[in-house]
C-alpha positions in Angstrom: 115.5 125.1 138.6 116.0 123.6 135.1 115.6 125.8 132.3 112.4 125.0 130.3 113.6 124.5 126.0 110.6 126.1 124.0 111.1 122.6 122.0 111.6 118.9 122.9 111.7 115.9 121.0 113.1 112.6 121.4 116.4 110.3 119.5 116.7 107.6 121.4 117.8 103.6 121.2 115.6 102.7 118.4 117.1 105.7 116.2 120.4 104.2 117.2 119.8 101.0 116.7 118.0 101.6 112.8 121.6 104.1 112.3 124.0 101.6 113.6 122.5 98.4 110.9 122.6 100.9 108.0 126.1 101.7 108.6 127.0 98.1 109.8 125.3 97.1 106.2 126.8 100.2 104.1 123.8 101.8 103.5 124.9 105.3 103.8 124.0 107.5 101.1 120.5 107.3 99.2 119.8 104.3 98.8 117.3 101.0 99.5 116.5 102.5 103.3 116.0 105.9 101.6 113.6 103.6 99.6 112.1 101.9 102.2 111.4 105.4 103.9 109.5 107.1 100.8 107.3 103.9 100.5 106.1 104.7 104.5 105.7 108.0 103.9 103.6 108.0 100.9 101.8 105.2 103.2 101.0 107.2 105.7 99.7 110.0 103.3 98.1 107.9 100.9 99.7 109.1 97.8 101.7 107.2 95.2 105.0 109.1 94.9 107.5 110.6 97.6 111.0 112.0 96.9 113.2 112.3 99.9 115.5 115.9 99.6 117.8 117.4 102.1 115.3 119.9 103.5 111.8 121.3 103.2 113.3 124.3 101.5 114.5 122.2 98.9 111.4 119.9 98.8 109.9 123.6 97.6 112.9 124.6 94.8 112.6 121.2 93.4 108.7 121.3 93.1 108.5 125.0 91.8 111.3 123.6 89.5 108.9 120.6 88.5 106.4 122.9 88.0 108.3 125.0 85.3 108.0 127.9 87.2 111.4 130.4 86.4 112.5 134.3 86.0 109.5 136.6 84.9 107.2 134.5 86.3 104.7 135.4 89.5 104.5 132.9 92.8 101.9 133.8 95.3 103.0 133.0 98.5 101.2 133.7 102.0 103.2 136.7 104.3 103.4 134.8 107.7 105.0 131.5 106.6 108.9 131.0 107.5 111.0 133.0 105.0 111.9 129.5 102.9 108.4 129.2 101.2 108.8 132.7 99.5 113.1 132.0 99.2 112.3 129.3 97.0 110.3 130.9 93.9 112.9 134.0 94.3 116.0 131.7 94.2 114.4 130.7 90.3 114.3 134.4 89.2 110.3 134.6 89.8 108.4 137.5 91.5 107.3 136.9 94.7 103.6 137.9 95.2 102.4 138.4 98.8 99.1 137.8 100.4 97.3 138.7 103.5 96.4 135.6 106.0 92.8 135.8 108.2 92.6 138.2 110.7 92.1 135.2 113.7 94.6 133.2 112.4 98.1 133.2 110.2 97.1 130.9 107.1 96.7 132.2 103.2 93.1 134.1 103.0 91.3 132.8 100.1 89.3 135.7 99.9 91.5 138.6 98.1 93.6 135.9 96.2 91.7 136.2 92.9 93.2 140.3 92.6 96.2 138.8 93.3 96.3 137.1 90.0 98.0 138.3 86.6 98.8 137.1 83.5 102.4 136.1 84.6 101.0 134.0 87.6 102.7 130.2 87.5 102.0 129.4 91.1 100.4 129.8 94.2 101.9 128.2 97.6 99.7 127.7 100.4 100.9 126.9 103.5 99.4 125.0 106.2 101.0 126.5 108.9 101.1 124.7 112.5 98.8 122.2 110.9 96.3 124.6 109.8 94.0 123.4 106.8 93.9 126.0 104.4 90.2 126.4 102.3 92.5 123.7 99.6 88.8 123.5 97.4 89.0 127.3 97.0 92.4 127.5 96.1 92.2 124.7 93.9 88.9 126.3 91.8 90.7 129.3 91.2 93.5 127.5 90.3 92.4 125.5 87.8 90.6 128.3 86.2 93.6 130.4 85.8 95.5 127.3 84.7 98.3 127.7 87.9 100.4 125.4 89.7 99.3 124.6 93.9 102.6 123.5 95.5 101.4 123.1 98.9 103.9 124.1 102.0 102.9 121.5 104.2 106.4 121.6 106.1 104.2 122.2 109.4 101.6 120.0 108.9 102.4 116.4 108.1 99.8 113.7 109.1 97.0 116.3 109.2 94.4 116.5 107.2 91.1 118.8 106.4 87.6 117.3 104.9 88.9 115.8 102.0 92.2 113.9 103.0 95.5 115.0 104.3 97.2 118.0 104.2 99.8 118.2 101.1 98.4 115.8 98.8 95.6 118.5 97.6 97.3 119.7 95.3 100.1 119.4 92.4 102.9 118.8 94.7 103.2 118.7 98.6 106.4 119.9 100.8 106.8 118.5 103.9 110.2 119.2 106.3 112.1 116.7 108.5 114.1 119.1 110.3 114.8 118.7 114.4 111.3 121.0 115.3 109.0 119.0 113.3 106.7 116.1 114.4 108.9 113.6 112.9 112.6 114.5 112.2 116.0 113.4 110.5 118.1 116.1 111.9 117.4 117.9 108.5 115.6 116.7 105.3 112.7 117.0 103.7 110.3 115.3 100.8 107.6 116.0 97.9 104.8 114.0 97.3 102.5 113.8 94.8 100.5 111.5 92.8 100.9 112.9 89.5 103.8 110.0 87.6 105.2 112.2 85.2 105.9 115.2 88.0 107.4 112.2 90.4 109.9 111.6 87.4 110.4 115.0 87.0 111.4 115.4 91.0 113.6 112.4 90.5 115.9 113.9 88.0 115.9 117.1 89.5 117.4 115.2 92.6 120.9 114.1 90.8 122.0 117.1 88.6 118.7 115.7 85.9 119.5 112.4 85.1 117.8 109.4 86.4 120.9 106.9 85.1 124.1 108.5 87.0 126.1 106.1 84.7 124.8 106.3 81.2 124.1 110.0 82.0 122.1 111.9 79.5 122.1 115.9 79.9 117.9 116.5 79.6 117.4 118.7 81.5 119.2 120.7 85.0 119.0 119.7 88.0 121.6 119.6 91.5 122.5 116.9 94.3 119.8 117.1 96.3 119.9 113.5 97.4 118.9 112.2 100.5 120.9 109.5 102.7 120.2 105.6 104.2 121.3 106.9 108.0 119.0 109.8 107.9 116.3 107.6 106.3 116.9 105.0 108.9 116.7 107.1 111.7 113.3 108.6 110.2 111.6 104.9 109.7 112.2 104.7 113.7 110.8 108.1 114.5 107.7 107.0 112.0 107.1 104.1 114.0 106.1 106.6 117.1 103.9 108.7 115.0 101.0 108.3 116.5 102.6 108.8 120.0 103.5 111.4 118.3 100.5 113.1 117.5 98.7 112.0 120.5 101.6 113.9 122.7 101.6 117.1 120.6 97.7 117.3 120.4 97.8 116.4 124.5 100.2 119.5 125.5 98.3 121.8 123.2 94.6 120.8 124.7 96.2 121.6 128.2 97.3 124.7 126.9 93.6 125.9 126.4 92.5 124.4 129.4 95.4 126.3 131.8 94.8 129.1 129.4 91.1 130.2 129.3 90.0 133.1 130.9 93.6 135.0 130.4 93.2 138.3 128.9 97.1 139.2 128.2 98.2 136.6 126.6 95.5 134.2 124.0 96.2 130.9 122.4 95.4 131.1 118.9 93.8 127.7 118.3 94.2 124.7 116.2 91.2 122.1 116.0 92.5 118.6 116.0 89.0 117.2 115.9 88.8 118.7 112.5 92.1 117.1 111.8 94.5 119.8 112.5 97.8 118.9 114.1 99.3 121.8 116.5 103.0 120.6 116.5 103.5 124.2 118.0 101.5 126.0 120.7 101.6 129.7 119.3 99.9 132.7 121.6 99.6 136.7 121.1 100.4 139.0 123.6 100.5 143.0 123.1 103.1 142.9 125.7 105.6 140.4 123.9 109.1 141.5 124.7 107.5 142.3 128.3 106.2 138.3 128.8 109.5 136.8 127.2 111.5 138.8 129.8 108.8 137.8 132.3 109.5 134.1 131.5 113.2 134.3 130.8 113.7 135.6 134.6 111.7 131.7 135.5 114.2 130.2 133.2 111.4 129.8 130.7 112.4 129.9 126.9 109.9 131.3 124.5 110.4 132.8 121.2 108.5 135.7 119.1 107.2 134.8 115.9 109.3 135.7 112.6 108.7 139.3 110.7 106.4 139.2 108.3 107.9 138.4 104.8 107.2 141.7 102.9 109.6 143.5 105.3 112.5 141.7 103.5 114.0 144.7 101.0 115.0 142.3 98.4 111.6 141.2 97.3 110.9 144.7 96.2 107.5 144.5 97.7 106.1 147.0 100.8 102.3 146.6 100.8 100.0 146.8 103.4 98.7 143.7 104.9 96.8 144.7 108.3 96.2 140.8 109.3 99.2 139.8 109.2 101.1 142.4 111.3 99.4 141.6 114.6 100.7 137.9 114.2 104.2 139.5 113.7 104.6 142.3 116.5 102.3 139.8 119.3 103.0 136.3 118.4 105.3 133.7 120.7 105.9 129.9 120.3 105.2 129.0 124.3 107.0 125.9 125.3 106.4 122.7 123.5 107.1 119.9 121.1 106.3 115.8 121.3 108.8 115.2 124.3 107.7 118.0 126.4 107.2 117.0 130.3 103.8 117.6 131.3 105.6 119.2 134.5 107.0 121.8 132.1 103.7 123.1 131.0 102.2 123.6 133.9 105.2 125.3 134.8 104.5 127.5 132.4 100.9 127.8 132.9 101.9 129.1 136.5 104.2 131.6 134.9 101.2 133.2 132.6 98.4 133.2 135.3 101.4 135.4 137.6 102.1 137.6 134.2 98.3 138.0 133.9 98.4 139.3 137.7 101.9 141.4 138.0 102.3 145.1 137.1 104.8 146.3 134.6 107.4 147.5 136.7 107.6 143.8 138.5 110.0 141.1 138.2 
């Protein structure tokens, strides 16, 4: 029996096709694909400005760089988000300020954030985590009454949206990742978008070492070689053009989930609501029992993988406090098997799997 991958997507003849003119043409590094690319992105977002980048992580460094923020500032940053959103701030020299996420689901809650605040604050990161909206009008209102930055970490979440338009352009800046597990991908990459001009220029410079005129270079202000290239660019324009399939597939698997799913007591889906505009690009359950169920599926040949730690159990950010919500997310939560080119066959494979788990005794294979 083939083993099932905890995530599939799909490269296929029209990536090949899109990589093959840009090289046949000589468009290989960052270029008027990388361009073209940008322009549909900030299309499908309906913003003005998008700056391609290598990776999500950088999409954050460069925007917390935009935003000014450096050593002996303060970033607040959620504790279940992948370990890049709090990297980012700490990589500048700034303290990295963690908060708890709701006790039902891992996403930034609003609630406490306001204690959170000092006068060093420059920042606060949301992060819309499997295409969860966070509460953007809260954030924002205490935001702008504290005079902070919102970058939002909307790595997870591109193409969703909440009430008031789509998830990472509610803010300052928006970071959004292209890596292989995403809904679209480039292998790796990432982009910012915003709609504020004089931040877009800002990103731009940052992108090539601070200059926007690589020949008449002017030294203004830092900056690296983050660039971006034509082939990846190319091969992203052709996975754009199945975004909707996309969606529709991702949104399909996650709906039979729930179905195959209700009435299990073991393991629970934590939910995402697409009919509130929520994208679940991953299908994420808690089990008491974790290492027990991924042993219990690894023995079907079914790959599954445990959440991440929570951030604050990192040494180096110098900061052990006690956030009760998000520990249950870190010691129960798994990634069951998914992603936009995952066979139908495959979940209910799966969905066999947790109905026998539900049934079996501990000491049973």
């Amino acid at each position: 029996m083939e083993k099932i991958a905890w995530w599939r997507t799909h490269f296929g003849d029209a990536e090949i096709r899109r990589v093959t003119d840009a090289i046949s043409h000589e468009h290989i590094s960052q270029g008027e694909i990388t361009a073209r690319f940008e322009s549909a992105l900030a299309d499908v977002l309906g913003v003005p400005y998008v700056v391609a980048t290598t990776s999500g992580s950088m999409s954050l460094l460069m925007a917390l760089m935009a935003a000014g923020v450096g050593r002996g500032d303060e970033v607040i940053v959620p504790n279940r988000t992948w370990i890049a959103t709090a990297h980012a701030p700490f990589l500048l020299g700034a303290k990295v300020v963690f908060a708890d996420v709701h006790a039902d689901k891992p996403i930034l809650d609003v609630a406490h954030l306001e204690e959170l605040v000092t006068s060093k604050t420059r920042a606060i990161i949301p992060v819309h985590l499997n295409g969860r909206a966070v509460d953007m009008d809260a954030i924002n209102a205490l935001a702008h009454r504290h005079g902070l930055a919102v970058i939002e970490d909307a790595a997870q979440a591109f193409a969703a949206r909440d009430h008031n338009g789509m998830l990472g352009t509610r803010s300052d800046m928006g970071c959004f990742s292209l890596s292989v597990a995403k809904l679209i991908s480039t292998g790796q990459g990432g982009f910012v978008a915003t709609r504020d001009e004089h931040l877009y220029r800002k990103l731009k410079s940052i992108r090539t070492h601070g200059v926007n005129d690589v020949i008449h270079a002017q030294w203004s202000m830092p900056g690296f070689n983050f660039r971006f290239t034509d082939i990846q660019a190319a091969i992203g324009l052709a996975q754009l053009d199945r975004l909707n399939e996309r969606i529709a597939s991702v949104t399909a698997i996650h709906a039979r989930y729930a179905l195959g799913m209700a009435g299990l007591s073991r393991v629970r889906l934590l939910p995402v609501y697409p009919d509130q505009g929520e994208i679940p690009i991953y299908v994420e359950a808690l089990c008491a029992e974790r290492e027990q169920l991924i042993r219990f599926l690894e023995l079907r040949d079914i790959d599954v993988r445990p959440f991440y730690p929570d951030l604050h159990v990192a040494a180096y950010f110098g900061n052990a406090g006690e956030y009760p919500h998000s520990r249950q997310f870190s010691e129960q939560g798994v990634f069951l098997p998914c992603g936009p080119a995952q066979p139908v066959a495959n979940i209910d494979r799966v969905l066999a799997a947790l109905r026998e788990f539900e049934n079996h005794s501990p000491g049973q294979r």
